[in-house]
BADRENDO-526707 format. One record per residue: y, z, x of N, C-alpha, C in turn. Coordinates in steps of 0.001 Angstrom, whole numbers, padded with zeros to 6 digits, always signed. Layout:
REM residues N
YZXYZXYZX...
//
This chain:
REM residues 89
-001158+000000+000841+000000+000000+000000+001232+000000+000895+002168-000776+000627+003440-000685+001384+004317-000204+000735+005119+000775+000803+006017+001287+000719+007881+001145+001092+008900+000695+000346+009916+000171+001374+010615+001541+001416+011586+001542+002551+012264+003182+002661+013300+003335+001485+013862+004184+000951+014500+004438-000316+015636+003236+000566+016675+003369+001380+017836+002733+001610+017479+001677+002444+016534+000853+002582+016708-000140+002369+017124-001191+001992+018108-001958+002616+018499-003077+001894+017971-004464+001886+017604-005079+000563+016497-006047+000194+017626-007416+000291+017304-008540+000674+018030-010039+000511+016755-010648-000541+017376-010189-001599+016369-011404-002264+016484-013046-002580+017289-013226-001376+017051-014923-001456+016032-015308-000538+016167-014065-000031+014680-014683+000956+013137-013973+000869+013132-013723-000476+011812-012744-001097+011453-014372-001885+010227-014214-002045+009602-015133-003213+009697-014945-004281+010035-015592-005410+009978-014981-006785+007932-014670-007529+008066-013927-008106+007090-013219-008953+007207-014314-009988+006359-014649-011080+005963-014961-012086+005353-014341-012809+006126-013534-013606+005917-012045-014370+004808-012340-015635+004731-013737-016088+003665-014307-017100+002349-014214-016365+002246-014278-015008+000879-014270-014906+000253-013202-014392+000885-011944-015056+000595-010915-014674+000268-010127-015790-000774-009189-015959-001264-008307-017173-000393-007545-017006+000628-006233-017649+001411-005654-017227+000782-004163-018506+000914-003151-017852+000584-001736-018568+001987-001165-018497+002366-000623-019220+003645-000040-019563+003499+001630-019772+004026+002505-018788+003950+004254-019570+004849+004990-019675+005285+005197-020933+006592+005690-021274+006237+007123-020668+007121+007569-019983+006874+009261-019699+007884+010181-020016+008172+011366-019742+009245+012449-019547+009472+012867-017947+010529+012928-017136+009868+013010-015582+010304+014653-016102+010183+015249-014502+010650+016483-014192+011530+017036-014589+012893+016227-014884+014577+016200-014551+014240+016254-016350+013343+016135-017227+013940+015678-018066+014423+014188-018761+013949+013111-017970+014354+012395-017799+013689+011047-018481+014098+010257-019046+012900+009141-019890+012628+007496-018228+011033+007853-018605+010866+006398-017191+009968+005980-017942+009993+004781-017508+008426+003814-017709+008310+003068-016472+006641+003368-016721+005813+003364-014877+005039+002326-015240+005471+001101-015041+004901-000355-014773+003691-000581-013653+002242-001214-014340+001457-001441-013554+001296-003129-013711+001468-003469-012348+000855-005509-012852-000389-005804-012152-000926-006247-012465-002325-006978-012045-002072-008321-012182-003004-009225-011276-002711-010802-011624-003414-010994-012776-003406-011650-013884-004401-012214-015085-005704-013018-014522-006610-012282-015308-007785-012867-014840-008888-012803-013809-008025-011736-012908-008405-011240-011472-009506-010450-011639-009282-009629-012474-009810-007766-013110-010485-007985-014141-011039-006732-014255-011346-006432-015189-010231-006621-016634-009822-007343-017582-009283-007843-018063-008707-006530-019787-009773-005760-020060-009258-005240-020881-008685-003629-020239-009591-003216-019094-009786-001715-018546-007960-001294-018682-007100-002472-018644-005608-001946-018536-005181-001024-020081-005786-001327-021351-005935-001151-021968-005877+000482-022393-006824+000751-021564-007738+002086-022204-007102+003398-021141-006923+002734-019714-006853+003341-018857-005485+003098-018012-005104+004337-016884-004192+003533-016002-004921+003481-015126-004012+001869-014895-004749+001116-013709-004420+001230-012665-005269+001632-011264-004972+001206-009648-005528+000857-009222-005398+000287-008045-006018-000234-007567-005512-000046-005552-006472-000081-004975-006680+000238-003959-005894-000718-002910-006121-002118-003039-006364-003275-002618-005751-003769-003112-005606-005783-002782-004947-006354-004132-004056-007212-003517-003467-007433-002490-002324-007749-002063-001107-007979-003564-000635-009156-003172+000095-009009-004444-000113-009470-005720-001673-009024-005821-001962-008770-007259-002119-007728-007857-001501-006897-007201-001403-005514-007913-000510-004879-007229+000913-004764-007984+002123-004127-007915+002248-002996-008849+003568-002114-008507+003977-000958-009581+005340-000687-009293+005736-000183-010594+007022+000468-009997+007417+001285-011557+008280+002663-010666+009050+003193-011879+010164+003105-012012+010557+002681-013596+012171+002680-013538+012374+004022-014371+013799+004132-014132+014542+005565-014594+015145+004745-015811+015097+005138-017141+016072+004280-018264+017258+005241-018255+017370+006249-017862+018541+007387-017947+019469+007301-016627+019107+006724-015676+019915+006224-014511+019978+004751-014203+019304+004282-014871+019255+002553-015175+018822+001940-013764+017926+003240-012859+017546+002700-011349+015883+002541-011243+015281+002041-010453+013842+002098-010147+013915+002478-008889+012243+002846-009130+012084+003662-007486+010647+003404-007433+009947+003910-006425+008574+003899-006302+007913+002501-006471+008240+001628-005700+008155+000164-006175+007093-000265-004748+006026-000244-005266+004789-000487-004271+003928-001824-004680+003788-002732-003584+002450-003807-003392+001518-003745-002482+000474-003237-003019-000661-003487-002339-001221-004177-001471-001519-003816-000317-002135-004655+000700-002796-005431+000481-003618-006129+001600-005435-006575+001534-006307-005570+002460-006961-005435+002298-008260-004549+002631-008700-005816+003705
//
């Protein structure tokens, strides 16, 4: 899993774009610590996986390169954080 440092600064003209359709996406509304409303996004590529398990369960995955991303956004600070892609094994 790679991790970027919180202050990091990203150029996304020179990132690849994602194609968010071909991705299964799990959605989890939570409460954090603070009080606070997030939803903790899981993507998988479509078709890759096990296809319903996103369903029932939350999904991780170990592996994956970038077919299996995550990230949480804050809706009460309008920021995300914790924004991880998976290696290859």
């Amino acid at each position: 899993m790679v991790n970027l440092p919180r202050n990091q600064v990203v150029n996304f003209s020179e990132i690849p774009t994602m194609q968010l359709d071909s991705y299964d996406r799990q959605y989890v509304a939570v409460i954090n610590q603070q009080k606070e409303r997030e939803v903790w996004v899981n993507c998988e590529c479509r078709g890759k996986y096990d296809t319903d398990s996103y369903k029932y369960r939350l999904v991780d995955a170990d592996d994956g390169g970038d077919c299996y991303f995550r990230v949480k956004v804050n809706l009460d600070k309008h920021k995300y954080h914790s924004l991880s892609v998976n290696g290859e094994a």
